[in-house]
ChimeraX commands (.cxc) that place a marker at each C-alpha (Angstrom):
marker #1 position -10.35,-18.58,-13.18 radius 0.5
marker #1 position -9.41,-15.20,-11.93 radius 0.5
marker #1 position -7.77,-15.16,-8.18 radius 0.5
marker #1 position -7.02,-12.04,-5.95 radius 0.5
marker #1 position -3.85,-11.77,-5.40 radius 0.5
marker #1 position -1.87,-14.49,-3.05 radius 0.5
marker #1 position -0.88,-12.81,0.75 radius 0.5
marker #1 position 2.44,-15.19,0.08 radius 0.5
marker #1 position 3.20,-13.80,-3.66 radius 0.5
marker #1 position 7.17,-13.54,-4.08 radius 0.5
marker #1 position 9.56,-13.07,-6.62 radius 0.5
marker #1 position 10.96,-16.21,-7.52 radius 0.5
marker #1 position 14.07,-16.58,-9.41 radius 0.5
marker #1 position 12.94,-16.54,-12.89 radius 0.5
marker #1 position 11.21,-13.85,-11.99 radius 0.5
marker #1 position 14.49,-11.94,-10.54 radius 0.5
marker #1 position 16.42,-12.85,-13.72 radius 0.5
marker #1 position 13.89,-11.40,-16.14 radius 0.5
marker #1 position 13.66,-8.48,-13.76 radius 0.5
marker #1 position 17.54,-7.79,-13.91 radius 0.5
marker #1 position 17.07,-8.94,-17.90 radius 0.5
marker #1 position 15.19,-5.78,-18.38 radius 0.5
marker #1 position 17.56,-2.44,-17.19 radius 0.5
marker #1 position 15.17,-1.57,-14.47 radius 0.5
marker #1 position 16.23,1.18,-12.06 radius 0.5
marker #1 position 14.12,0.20,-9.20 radius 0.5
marker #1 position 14.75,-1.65,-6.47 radius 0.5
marker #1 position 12.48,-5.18,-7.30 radius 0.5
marker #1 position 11.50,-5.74,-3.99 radius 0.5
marker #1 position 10.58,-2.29,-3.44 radius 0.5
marker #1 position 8.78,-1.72,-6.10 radius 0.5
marker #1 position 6.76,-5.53,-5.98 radius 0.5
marker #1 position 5.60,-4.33,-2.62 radius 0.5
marker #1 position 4.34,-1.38,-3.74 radius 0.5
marker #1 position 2.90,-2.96,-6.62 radius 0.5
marker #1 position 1.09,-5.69,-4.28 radius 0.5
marker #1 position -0.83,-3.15,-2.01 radius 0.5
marker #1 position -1.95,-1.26,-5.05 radius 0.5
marker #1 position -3.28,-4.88,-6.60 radius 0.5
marker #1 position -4.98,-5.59,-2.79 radius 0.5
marker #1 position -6.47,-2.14,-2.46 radius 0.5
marker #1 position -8.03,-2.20,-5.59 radius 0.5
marker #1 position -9.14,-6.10,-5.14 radius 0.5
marker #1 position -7.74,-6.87,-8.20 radius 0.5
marker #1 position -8.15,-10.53,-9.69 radius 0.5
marker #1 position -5.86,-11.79,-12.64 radius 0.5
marker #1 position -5.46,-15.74,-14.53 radius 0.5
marker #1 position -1.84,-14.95,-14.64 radius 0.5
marker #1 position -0.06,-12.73,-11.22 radius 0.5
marker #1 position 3.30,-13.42,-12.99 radius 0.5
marker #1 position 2.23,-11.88,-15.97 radius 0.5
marker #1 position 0.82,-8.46,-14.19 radius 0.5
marker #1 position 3.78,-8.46,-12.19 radius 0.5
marker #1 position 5.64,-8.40,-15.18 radius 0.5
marker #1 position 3.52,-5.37,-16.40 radius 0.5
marker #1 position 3.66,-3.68,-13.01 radius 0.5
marker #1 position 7.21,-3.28,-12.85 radius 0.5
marker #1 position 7.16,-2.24,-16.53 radius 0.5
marker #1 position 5.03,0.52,-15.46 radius 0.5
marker #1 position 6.88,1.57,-12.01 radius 0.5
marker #1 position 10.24,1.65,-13.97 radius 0.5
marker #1 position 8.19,3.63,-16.67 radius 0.5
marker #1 position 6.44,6.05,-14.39 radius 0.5
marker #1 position 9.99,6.65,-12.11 radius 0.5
marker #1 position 11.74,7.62,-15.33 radius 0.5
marker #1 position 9.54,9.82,-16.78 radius 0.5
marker #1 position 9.50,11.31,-12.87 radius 0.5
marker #1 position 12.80,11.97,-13.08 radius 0.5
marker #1 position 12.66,13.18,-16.47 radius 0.5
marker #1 position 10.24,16.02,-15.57 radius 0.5
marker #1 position 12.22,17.03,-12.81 radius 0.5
marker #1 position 15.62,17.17,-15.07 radius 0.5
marker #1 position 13.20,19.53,-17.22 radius 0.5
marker #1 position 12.57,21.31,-15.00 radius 0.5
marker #1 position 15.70,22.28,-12.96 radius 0.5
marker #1 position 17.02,22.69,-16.42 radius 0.5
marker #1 position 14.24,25.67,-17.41 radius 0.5
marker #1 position 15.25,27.01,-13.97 radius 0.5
marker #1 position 18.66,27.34,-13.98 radius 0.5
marker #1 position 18.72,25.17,-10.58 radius 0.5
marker #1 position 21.81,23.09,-11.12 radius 0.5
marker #1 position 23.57,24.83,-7.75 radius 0.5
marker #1 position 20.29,24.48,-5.80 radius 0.5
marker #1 position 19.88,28.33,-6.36 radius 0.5
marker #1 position 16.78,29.71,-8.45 radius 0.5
marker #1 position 17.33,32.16,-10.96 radius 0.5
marker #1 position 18.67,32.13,-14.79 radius 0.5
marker #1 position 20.80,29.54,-16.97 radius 0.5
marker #1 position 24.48,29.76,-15.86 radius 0.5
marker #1 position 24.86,30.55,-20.08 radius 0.5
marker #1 position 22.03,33.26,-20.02 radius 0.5
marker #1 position 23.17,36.02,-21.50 radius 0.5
marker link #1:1,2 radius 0.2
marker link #1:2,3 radius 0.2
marker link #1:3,4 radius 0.2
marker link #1:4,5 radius 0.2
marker link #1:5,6 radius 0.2
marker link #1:6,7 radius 0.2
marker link #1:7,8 radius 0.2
marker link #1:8,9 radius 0.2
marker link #1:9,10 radius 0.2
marker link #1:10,11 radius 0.2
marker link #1:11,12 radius 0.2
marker link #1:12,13 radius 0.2
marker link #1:13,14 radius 0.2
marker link #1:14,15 radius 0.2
marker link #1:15,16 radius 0.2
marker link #1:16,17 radius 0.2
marker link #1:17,18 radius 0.2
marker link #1:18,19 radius 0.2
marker link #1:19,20 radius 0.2
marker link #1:20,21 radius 0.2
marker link #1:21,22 radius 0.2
marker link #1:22,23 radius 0.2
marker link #1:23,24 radius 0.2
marker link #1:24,25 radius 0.2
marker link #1:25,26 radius 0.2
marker link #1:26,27 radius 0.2
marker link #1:27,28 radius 0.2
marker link #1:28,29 radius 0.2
marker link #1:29,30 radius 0.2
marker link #1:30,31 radius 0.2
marker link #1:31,32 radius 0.2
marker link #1:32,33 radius 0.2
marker link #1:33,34 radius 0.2
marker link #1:34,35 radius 0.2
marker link #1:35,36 radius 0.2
marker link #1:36,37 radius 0.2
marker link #1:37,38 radius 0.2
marker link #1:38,39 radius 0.2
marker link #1:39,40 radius 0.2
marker link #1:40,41 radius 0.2
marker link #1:41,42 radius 0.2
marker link #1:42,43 radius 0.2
marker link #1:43,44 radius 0.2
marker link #1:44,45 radius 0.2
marker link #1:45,46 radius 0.2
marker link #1:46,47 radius 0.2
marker link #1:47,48 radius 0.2
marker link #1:48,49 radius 0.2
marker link #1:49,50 radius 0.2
marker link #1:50,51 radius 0.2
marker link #1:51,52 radius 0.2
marker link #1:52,53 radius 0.2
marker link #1:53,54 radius 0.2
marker link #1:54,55 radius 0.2
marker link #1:55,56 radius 0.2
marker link #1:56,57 radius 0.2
marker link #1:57,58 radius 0.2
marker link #1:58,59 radius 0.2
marker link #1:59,60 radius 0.2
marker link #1:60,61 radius 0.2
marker link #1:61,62 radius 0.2
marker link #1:62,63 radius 0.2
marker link #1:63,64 radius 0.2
marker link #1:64,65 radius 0.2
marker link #1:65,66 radius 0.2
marker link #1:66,67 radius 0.2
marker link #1:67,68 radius 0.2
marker link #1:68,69 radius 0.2
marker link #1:69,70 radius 0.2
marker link #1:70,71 radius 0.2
marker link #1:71,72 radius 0.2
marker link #1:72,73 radius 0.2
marker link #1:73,74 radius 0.2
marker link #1:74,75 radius 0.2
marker link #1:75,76 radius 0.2
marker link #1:76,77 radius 0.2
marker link #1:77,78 radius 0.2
marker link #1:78,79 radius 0.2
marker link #1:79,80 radius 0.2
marker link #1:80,81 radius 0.2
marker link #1:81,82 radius 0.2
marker link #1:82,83 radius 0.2
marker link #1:83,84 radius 0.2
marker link #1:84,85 radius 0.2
marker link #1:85,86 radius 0.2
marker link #1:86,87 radius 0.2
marker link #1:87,88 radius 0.2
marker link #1:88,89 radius 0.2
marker link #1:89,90 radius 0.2
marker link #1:90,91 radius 0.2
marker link #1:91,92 radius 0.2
view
């Protein structure tokens, strides 16, 4: 039966390890917080919380990444590496 999501959910150690198994850049407390008010606002109900967990912090890693990606992009286009607008340094 699907449940909303438990006021007490934690990471437990297994949980930890495969979190630290994966690469992820994100802080796994921080982002499982964030992750839990986003599952309460929306009332979410699940059979499995471990199991969305698992896909919610695939996704917040995902979603920071490709964040951070765009922004590389775009100071790139911009010539911002110094924090100053304005052409490439190797514009010619």
């Amino acid at each position: 039966m699907k449940t909303e999501l438990a006021d007490d959910f934690t990471i437990t150690e297994s949980m930890q390890q495969w979190y630290s198994a994966q690469g992820f850049t994100l802080d796994a407390q921080a982002a499982t917080c964030q992750w839990a008010d986003a599952m309460k606002a929306r009332d979410c109900k699940y059979l499995d919380w471990v199991a969305a967990w698992r896909n919610g912090m695939r996704n917040a890693n995902k979603w920071a990444a490709e964040r951070t990606n765009k922004q590389i992009s775009v100071t790139q286009r911009m010539g911002a590496s110094d924090g100053k607008y304005g052409p490439p340094e190797d514009y010619l």
